[in-house]
C-alpha positions in Angstrom: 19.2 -26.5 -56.8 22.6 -25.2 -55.3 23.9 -26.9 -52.2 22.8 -25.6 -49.2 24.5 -24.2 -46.2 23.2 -26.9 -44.3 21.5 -29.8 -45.5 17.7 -30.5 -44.5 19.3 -34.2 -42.8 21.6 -32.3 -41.1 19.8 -29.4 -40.1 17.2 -32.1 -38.2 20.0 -33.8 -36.2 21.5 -30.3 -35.5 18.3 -28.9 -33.9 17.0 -32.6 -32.3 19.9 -32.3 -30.5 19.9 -28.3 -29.6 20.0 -28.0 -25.8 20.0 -25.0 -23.1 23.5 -24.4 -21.6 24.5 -23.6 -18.2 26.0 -20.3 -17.9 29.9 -21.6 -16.6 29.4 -23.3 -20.1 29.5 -20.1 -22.2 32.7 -20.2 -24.4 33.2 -23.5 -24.1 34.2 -26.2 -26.9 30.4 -28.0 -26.5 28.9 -24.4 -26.7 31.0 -23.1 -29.6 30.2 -26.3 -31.8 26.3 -25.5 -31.2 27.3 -22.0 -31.6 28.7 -22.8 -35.1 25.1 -24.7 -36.3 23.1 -22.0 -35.0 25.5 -19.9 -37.4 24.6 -22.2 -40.2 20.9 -22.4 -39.2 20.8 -18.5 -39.2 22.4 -18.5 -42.6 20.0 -21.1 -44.6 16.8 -19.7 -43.0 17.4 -16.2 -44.2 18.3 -18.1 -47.5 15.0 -20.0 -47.7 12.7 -17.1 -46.5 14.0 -14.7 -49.7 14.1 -16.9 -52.0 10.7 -18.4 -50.8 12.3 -22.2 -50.6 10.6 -24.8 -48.7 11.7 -23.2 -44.9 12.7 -26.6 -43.5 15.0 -24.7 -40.6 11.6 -22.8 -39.2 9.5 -26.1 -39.8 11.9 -28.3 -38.2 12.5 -25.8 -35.1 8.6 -25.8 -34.6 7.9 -29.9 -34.8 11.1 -30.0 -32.1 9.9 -27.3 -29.9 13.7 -25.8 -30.0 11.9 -21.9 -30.1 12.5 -21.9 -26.2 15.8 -22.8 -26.4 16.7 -20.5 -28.8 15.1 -17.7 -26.3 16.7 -19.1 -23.2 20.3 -19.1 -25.1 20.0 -15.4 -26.1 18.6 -14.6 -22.9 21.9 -16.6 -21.4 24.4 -14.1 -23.0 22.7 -11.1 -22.3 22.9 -12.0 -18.5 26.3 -13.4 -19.5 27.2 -9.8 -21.0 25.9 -8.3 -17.4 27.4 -10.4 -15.0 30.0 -12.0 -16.4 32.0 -10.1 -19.0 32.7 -7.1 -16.3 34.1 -9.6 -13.8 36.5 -11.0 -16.8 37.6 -7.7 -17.9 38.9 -7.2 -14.2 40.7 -10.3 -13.7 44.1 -10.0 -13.1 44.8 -13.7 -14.9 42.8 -12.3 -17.6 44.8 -11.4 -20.5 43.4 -12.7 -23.8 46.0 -13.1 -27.0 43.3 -12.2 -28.8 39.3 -11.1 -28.7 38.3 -13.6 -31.2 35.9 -16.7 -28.1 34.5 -13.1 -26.7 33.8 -11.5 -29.8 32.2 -14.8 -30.9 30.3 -15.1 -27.7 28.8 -11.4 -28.2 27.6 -12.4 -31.6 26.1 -14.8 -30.7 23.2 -12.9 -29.3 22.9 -11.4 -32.1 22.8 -14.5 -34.2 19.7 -16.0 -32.4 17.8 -12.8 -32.6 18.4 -12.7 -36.1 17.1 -16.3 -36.7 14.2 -15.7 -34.3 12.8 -12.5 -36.3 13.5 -14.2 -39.7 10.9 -17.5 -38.2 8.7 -15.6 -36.1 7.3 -14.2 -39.5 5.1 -17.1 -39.2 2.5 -17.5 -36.7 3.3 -21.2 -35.8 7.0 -20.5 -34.4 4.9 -18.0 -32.3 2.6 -20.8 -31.0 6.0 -23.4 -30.7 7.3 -20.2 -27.9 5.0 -21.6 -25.9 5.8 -19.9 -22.6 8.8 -18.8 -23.8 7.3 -16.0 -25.5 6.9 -13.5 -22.4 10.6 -13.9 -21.7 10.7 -13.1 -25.2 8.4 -9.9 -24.7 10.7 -8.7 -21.3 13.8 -9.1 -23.7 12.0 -6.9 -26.2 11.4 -4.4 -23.8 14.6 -4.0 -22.5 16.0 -3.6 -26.1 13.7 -1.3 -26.6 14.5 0.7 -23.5 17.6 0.9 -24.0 17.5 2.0 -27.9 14.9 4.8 -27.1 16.8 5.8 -23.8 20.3 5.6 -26.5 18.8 7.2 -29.1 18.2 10.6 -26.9 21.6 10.7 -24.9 23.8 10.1 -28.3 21.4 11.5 -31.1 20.8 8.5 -32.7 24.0 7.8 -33.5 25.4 3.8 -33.5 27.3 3.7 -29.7 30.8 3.2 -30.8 30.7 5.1 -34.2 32.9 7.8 -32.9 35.4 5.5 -31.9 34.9 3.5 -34.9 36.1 6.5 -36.9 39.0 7.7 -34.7 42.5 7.6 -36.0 44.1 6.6 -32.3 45.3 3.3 -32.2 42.9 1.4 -29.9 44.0 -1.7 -27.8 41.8 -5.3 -28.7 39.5 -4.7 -25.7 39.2 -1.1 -26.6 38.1 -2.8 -29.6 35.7 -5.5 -28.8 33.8 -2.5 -26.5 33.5 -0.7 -29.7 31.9 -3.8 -31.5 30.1 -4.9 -28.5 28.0 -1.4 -28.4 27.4 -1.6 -32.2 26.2 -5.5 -31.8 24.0 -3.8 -28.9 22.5 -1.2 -31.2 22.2 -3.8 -34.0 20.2 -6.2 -31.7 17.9 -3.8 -30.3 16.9 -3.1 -34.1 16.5 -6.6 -34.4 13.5 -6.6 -31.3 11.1 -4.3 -32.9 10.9 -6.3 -35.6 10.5 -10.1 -33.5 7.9 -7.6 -31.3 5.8 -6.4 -34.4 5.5 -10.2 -34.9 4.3 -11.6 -32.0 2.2 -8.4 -31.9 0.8 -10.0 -35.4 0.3 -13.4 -33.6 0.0 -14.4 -30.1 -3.5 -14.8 -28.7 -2.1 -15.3 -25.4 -4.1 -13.8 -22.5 -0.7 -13.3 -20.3 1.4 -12.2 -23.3 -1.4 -9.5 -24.4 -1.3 -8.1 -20.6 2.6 -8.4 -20.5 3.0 -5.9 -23.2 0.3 -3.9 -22.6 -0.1 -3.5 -18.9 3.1 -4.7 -17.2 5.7 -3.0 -19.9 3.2 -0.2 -21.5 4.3 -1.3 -25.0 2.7 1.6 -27.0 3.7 4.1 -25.3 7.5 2.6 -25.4 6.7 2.8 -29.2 5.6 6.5 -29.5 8.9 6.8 -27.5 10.4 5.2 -30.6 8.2 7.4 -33.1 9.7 10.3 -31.7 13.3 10.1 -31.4 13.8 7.5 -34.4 17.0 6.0 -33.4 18.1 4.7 -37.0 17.5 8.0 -38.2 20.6 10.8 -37.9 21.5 13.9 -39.3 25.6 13.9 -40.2 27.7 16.8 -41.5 24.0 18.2 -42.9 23.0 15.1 -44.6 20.2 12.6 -43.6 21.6 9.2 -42.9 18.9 6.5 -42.2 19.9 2.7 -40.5 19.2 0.1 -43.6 20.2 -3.3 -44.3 23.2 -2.9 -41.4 24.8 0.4 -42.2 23.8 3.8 -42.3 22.5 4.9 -45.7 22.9 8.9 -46.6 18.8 9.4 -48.3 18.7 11.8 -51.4 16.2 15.0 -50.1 13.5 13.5 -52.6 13.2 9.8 -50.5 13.6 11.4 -47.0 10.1 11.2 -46.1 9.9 7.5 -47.7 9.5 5.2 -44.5 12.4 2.3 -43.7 11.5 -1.2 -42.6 12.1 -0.6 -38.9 9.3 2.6 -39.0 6.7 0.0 -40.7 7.5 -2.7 -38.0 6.6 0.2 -35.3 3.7 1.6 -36.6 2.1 -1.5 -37.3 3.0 -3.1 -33.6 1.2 0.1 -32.7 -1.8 -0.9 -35.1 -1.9 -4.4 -33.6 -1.6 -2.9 -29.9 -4.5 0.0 -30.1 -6.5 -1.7 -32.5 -7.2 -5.1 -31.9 -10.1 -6.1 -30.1 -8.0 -8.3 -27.6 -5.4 -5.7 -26.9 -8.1 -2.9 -26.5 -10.4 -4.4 -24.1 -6.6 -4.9 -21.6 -5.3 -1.8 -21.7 -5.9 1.4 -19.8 -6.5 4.6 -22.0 -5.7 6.9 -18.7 -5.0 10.8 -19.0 -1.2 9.7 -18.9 -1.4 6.8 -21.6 -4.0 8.9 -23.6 -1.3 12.3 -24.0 1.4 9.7 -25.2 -0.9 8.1 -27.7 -2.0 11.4 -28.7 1.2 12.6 -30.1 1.3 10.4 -32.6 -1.4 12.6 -34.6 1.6 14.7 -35.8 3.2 11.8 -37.8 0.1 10.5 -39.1 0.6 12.8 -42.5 -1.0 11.9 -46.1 2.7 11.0 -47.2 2.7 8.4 -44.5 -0.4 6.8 -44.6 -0.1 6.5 -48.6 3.0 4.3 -47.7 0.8 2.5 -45.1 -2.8 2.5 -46.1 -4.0 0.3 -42.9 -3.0 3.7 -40.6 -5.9 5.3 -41.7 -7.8 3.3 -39.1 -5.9 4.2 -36.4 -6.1 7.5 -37.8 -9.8 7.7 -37.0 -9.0 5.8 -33.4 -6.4 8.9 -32.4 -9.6 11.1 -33.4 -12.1 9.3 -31.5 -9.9 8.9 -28.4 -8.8 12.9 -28.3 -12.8 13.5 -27.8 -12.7 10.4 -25.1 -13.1 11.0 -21.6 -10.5 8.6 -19.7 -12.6 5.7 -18.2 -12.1 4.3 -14.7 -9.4 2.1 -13.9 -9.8 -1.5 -15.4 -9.9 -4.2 -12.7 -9.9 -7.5 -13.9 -8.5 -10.8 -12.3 -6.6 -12.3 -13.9 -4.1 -15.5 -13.4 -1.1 -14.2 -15.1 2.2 -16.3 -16.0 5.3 -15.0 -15.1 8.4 -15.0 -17.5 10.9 -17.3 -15.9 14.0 -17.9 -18.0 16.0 -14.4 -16.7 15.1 -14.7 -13.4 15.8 -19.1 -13.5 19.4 -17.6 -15.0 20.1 -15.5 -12.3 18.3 -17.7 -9.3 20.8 -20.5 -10.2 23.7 -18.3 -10.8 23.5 -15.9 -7.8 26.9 -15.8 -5.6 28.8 -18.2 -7.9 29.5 -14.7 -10.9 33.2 -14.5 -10.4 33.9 -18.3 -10.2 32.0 -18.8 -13.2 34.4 -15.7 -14.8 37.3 -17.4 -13.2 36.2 -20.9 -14.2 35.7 -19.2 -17.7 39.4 -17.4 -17.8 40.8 -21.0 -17.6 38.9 -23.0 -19.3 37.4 -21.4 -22.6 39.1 -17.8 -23.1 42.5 -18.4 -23.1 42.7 -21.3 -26.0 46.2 -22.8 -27.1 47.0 -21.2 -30.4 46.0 -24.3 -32.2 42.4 -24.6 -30.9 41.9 -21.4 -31.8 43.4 -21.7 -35.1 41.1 -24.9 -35.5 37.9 -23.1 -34.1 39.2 -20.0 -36.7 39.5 -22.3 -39.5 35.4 -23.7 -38.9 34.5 -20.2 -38.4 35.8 -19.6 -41.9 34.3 -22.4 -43.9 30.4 -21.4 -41.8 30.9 -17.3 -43.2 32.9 -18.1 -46.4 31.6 -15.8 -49.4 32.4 -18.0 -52.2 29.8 -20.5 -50.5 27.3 -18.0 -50.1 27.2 -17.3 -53.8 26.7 -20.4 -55.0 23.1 -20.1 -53.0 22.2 -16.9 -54.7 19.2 -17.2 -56.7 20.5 -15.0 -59.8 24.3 -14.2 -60.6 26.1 -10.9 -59.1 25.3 -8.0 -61.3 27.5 -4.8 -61.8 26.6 -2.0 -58.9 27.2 0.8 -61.8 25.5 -0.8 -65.2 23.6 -3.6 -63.7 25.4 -6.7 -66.2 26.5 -9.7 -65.4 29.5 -9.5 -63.0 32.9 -11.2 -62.4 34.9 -9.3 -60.2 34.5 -8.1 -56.7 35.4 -5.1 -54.8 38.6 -6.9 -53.1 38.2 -4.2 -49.9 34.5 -4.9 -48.8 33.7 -8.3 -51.1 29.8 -6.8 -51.4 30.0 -4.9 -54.4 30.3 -6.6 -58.1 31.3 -5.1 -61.1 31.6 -6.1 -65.0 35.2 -4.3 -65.8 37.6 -1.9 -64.5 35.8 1.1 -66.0 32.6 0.3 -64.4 33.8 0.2 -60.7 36.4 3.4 -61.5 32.9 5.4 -61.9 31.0 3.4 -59.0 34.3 4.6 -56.3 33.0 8.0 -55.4 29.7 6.6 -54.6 30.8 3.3 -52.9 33.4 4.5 -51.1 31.5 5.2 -47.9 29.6 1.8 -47.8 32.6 -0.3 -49.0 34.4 1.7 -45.6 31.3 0.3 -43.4 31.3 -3.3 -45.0 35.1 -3.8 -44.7 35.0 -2.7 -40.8 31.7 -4.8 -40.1 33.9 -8.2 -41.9 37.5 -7.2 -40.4 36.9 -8.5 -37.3 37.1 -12.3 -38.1 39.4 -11.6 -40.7 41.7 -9.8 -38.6 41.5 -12.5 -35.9 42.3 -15.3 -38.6 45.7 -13.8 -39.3 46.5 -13.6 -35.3 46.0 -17.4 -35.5 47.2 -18.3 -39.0 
């Protein structure tokens, strides 16, 4: 077996030793090392999950209960992102050489939410949540929100791509906006699939009534049925959102469903269907016309894909010959999410100290603590590692042999000879442009420090 990312002995000491951070902390040296092994961790637990390898990063984040942790630190830089990153951007003192800490402070987000939808796959890092998990429903339904909400102002186009694809020189701040919208869009993709999970899993009383009655969950998802945010229509051809970039889909696979519609429609599934979630939430006239419109989606080509949506099929039929019943009234004790609010409680009246306290102490780095952080960085993404954990060697994108060279623009693309990848160009031209703008950041900040 190849070496690992990060070994099984050190992967235990990493997450023993995980811990929540205070917000002034954000940026800091402590926060970026922990910031680097949650990197790592990411990395190896998408490695185990597809190539079905004993999953020691999920197992050893459930027997030390870190699943809350991981939650409160995502939840940390979104209210960092809120409070914090507008009050830095309007410093005076605040004049960064680079974007490279902020840039790695945004991802960061996007790291954990990554790691948390590869584990919550499994039912036991649900249960490990604990409490945790309805601050982890709230964060879902923000995304959410915000993605449906998105998807209708900007036609369901990533927020940035237009600047992404102007010609004007932008400055670095101009920049990391850019990259900071498309992280945004990216992570919000990321929550519908951690919600279709604990959709799958939780048993919890308060979680089931948080999604159902406090947020109204299903009809946030016929919200998402409807205007299909990683679906878009450019210069006449259909694009859909796969794997990280946007895909242009041949006429003949436009009705063939992504991953992102199967984790809606079978959140929607678990939420009307399930004894549990039926029995809590209130079919009114309002919440029944919402439901209803997702009898126009239901088609034979979309049930063949997904078999199990006959059932709720049948349920759409049943409930359009339903009179509403009367309000449900049940008492209930219901826990309250508490890591946002704990966030904000503790934080309240200090936000431009901590930005100031920030400014000076983690964002403006000497040039050789960046360089050093930089060079770490660069050993935790480096793609000669990462394929020596691939399960079978690189293959040629055009013949599909054996392959030794790489596309030196985007690095994702192999190819057995010259000839090969001379044909491949009109076809990979688009996605090599994507790939090479999603890896230039690091790259570009590297050279600043080198």
């Amino acid at each position: 077996m190849e070496t690992p990312v990060i070994l099984p002995f050190e992967a235990e000491s990493v997450i023993q030793c995980m811990q929540i951070s205070p917000l002034k902390d954000v940026g800091s040296a402590s926060w970026s090392r922990q910031h680097e092994y949650i990197e790592k961790l990411n990395m190896q637990a998408i490695i185990n999950a597809s190539t079905m390898h004993d999953e020691y990063v999920k197992d050893l984040l459930v027997s030390y209960r870190k699943v809350p942790v991981l939650v409160h630190e995502m939840i940390l830089i979104e209210v960092w992102k809120q409070k914090i990153f507008p009050i830095l951007c309007q410093l005076e003192d605040f004049n960064p050489k680079n974007t490279f800490h902020l840039y790695m402070v945004l991802h960061h987000e996007a790291t954990i939410i990554n790691l948390l939808e590869t584990i919550m796959f499994h039912q036991d890092s649900c249960e490990a949540g604990e409490d945790s998990i309805l601050d982890l429903v709230d964060y879902c339904h923000r995304k959410l929100t915000l993605l449906a909400s998105k998807a209708i102002r900007e036609g369901a186009a990533t927020p940035g791509q237009q600047k992404l694809e102007e010609k004007t020189p932008v400055s670095a701040m101009q920049e990391l906006e850019t990259q900071r919208a498309a992280l945004e869009f990216e992570i919000s993709l990321k929550a519908v699939s951690v919600l279709r999970y604990i959709t799958d899993h939780t048993r919890s009383i308060s979680v089931i009534n948080r999604m159902l009655c406090t947020h109204n969950m299903p009809c946030v998802l016929v919200q998402l049925i409807d205007c299909c945010p990683w679906r878009r229509f450019k210069q006449g051809a259909l694009e859909k959102y796969i794997d990280g970039r946007w895909q242009k889909i041949p006429t003949e696979d436009s009705l063939k469903i992504t991953k992102l519609d199967g984790q809606v429609w079978i959140s929607l599934f678990n939420l009307l269907l399930k004894e549990d979630c039926q029995r809590k939430y209130d079919f009114n006239n309002f919440n029944k016309s919402q439901i209803l419109k997702l009898r126009s989606f239901l088609t034979e080509v979309l049930i063949d894909q997904l078999p199990n949506l006959v059932e709720l099929q049948r349920f759409l039929a049943h409930l359009a010959v339903t009179d509403p019943g009367p309000p449900k009234k049940e008492l209930i004790l219901e826990q309250l999410p508490e890591i946002w609010n704990h966030i904000i409680r503790e934080n309240s009246g200090k936000w431009k100290g901590i930005a100031k306290h920030q400014v000076k102490e983690a964002f403006n780095p000497s040039d050789s603590d960046l360089k050093i952080q930089a060079q770490r960085l660069a050993q935790t993404y480096n793609l000669d590692i990462m394929e020596t954990l691939l399960p079978e060697k690189p293959k040629c994108g055009l013949c599909g042999q054996h392959a030794a060279k790489r596309c030196s623009k985007c690095q994702g693309e192999w190819y057995c000879n010259r000839e090969c990848q001379v044909k491949h160009w009109p076809k990979h031209k688009k996605v090599c442009q994507l790939m090479a703008e999603a890896t230039g950041k690091i790259q570009k900040d590297l050279q600043m420090v080198d």
